[in-house]
C-alpha positions as CSV (number, residue, x, y, z in Angstrom):
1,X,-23.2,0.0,-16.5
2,X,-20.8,0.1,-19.4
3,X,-22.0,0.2,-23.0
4,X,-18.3,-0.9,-23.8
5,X,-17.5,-3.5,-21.2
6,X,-19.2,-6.7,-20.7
7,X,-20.0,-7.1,-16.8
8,X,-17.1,-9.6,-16.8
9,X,-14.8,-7.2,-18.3
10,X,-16.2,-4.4,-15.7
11,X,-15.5,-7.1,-12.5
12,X,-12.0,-8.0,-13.7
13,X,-10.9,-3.8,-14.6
14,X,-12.2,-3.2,-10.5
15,X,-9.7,-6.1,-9.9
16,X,-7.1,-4.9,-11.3
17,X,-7.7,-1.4,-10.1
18,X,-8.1,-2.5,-6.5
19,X,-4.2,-4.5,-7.3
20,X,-3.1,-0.8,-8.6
21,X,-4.9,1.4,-6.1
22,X,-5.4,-0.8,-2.7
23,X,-7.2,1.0,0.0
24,X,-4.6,2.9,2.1
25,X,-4.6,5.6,4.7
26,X,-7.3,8.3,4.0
27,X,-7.4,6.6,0.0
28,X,-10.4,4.5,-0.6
29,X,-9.5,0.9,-2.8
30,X,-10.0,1.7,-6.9
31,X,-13.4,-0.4,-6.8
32,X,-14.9,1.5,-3.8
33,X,-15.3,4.8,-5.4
34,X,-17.4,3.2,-8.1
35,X,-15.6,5.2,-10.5
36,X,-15.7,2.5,-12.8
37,X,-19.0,3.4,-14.2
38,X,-17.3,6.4,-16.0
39,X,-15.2,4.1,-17.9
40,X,-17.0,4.7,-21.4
41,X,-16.2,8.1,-20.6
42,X,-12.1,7.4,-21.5
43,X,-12.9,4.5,-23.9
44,X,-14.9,6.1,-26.4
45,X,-11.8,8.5,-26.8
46,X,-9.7,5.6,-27.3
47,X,-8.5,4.4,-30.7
48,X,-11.0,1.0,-31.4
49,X,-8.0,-1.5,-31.9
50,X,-6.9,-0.2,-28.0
51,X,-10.2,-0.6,-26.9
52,X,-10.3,-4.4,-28.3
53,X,-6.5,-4.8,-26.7
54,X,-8.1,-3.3,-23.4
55,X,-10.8,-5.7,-23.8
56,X,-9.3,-8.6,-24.6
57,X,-6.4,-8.9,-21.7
58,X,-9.4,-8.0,-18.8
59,X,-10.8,-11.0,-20.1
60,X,-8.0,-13.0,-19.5
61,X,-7.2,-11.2,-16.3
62,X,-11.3,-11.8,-15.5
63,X,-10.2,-15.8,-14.6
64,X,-6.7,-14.9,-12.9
65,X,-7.1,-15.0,-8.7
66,X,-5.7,-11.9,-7.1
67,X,-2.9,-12.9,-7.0
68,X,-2.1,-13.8,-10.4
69,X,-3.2,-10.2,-11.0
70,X,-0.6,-8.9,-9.0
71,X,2.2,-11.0,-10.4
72,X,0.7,-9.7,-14.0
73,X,1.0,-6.6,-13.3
74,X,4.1,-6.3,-11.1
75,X,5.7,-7.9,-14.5
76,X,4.1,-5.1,-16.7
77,X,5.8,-2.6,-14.2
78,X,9.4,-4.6,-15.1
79,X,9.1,-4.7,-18.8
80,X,11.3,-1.7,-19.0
81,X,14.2,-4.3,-18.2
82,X,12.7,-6.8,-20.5
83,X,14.5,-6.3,-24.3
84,X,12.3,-6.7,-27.4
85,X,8.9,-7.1,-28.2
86,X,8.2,-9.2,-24.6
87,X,9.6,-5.7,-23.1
88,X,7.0,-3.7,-25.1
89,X,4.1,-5.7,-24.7
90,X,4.6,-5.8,-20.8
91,X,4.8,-1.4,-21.1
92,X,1.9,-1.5,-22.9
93,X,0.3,-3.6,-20.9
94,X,1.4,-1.4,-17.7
95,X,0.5,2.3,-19.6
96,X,-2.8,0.6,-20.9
97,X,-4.3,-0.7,-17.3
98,X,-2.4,1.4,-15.1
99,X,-3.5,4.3,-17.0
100,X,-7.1,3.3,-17.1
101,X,-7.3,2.7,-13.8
102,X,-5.2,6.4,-12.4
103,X,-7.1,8.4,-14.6
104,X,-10.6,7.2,-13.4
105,X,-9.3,6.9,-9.8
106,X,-8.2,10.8,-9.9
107,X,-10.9,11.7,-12.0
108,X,-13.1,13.4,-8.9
109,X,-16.2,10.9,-10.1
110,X,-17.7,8.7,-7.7
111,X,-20.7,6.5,-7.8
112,X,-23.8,8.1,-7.2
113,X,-24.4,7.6,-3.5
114,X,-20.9,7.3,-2.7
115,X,-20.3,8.6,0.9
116,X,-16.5,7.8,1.4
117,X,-13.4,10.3,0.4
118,X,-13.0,11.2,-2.8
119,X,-9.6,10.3,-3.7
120,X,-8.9,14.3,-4.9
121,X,-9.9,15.5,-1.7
122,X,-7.8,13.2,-0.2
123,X,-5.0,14.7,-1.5
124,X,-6.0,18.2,-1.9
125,X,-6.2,18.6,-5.6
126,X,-8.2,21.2,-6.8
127,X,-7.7,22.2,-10.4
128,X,-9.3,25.2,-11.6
129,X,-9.6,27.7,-14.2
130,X,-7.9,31.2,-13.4
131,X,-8.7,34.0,-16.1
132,X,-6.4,36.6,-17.3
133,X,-6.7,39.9,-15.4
């Protein structure tokens, strides 16, 4: 699926994506989209020592339970009360993942086959182009 991501890599980013984007209301869960599979499509614009950062903490995060997941995370989203370089690495850590996982989530791209909403219907977001008169 991903020439990128190892399977494992792939498993634990739908993990964390269903921790950051659960299933609610009219929203489909992160990892029911499929929108994973368009993954290389952010990566390859990524700088290469990110993409081996990205890399490396999903394969950490690929042996964590759920719920260890969620504590992660949940941390990352406090490092902004956290001083010094323990503060930074747990922001990085939240713009890295988090933003992974938003910007594939609201990216409009499904999995072929995919008969659920589309999380930018859901919501009503339709960008578009308007010319210049």
């Amino acid at each position: 699926m991903s020439e990128i991501l190892t399977p494992r890599e792939v498993r634990a980013l739908e993990r964390v994506g269903d921790v950051v984007v659960p299933a609610c209301g009219p929203l489909p869960a992160f990892s029911a989209t499929g929108c994973v599979r368009y993954v290389d499509d952010l990566l390859r614009y990524m700088p290469p020592g990110d993409v081996a950062d990205i890399r490396l903490l999903l394969r950490i995060l690929s042996v964590k339970p759920t719920a260890g997941i969620r504590f992660i995370m949940s941390l990352a989203g406090a490092g902004r009360r956290w001083p010094g370089p323990i503060g930074a690495a747990l922001r990085m850590i939240e713009i890295g993942l988090k933003g992974l996982v938003v910007s594939l989530y609201y990216s409009g791209k499904t999995a072929p086959g995919y008969t659920g909403t589309v999380p930018t219907d859901a919501i009503g977001y339709r960008p578009r182009v308007i010319p210049r008169a």
